[in-house]
N, C-alpha and C positions, 0 to 999 in steps of 0.2 A: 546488160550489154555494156562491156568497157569497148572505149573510143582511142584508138590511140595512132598518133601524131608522130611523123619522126623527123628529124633535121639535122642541118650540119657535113651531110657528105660532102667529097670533093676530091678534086686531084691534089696530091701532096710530095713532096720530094721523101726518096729513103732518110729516114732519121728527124722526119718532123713529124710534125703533132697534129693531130684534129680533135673535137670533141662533140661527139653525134647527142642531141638530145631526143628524149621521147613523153610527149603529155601524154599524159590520160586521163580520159573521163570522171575517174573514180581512183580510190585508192586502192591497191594492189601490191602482190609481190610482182617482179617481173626480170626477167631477163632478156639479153643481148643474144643474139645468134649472127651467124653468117656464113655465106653461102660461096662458094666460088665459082667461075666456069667449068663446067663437068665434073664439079664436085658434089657431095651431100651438105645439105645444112648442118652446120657445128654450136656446139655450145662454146659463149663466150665467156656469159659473165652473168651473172644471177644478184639480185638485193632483193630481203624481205618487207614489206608490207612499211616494217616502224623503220625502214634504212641504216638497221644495227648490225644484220649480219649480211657477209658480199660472199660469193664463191666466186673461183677463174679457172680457166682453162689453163691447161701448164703451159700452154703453146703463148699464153698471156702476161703473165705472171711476174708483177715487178716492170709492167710496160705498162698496162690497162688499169685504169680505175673506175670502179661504179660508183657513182653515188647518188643521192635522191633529197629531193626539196619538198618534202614532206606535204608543204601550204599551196603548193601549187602542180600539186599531183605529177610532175617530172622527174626521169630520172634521165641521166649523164652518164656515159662513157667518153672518158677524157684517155686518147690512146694517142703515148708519146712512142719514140723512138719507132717510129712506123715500118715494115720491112716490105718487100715487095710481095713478099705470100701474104700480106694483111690483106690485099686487096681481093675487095668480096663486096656482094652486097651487104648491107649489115642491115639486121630484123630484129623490133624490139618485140617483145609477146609478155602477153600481161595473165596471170593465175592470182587465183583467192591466198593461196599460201606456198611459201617457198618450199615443198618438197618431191622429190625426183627433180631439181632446178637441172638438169642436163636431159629431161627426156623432153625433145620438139613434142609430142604426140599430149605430154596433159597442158600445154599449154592451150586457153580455151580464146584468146584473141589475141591478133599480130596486124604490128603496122605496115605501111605498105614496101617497107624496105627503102634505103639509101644508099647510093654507091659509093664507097669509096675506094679509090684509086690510090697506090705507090709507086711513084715510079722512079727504076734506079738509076 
């Protein structure tokens, strides 16, 4: 059973920054998701287990960074230039190994989400 924490939402103006973190109990690969009003949950952003390899969403790409603190079982999404379709809740979900990192369905635990808000 992975335990996983999330932080950092909040309201942001267009063109600024937040950086949502997520603990977890254990080490893991894990990914970013989010969600919008009457939307389906989206893939974000994916890192594997040892924090060497990241995938993104193209809707991300050169905006978003994943990255992971190995020692203390964390991983960061540090998302600059924020737009107003950013806003979602954002879900981090935690798997044994990074593959299918875009299918919601094998990931086997998720945190309880955080909001983030942009407004233009």
């Amino acid at each position: 059973q992975v335990q996983l924490v999330e932080s950092g939402g909040g309201l942001v103006q267009a063109g600024g920054s937040l950086r949502l973190s997520c603990a977890a109990s254990g080490r893991t690969a894990m990914g970013w998701f989010r969600q919008a009003p009457g939307k389906e949950r989206e893939f974000v952003a994916a890192i594997s287990r040892s924090g060497t390899i990241t995938y993104y969403a193209d809707s991300v790409k050169g905006r978003f960074t994943i990255s992971g603190d190995i020692a203390k079982n964390t991983v960061y999404l540090q998302m600059n230039s924020l737009r107003p379709d950013d806003t979602a809740v954002y879900y981090c979900a935690a798997k044994p190994y990074l593959t299918t990192y875009e299918n919601l369905s094998s990931y086997a635990y998720w945190g309880q989400g955080t909001q983030v808000t942009v407004s233009s």
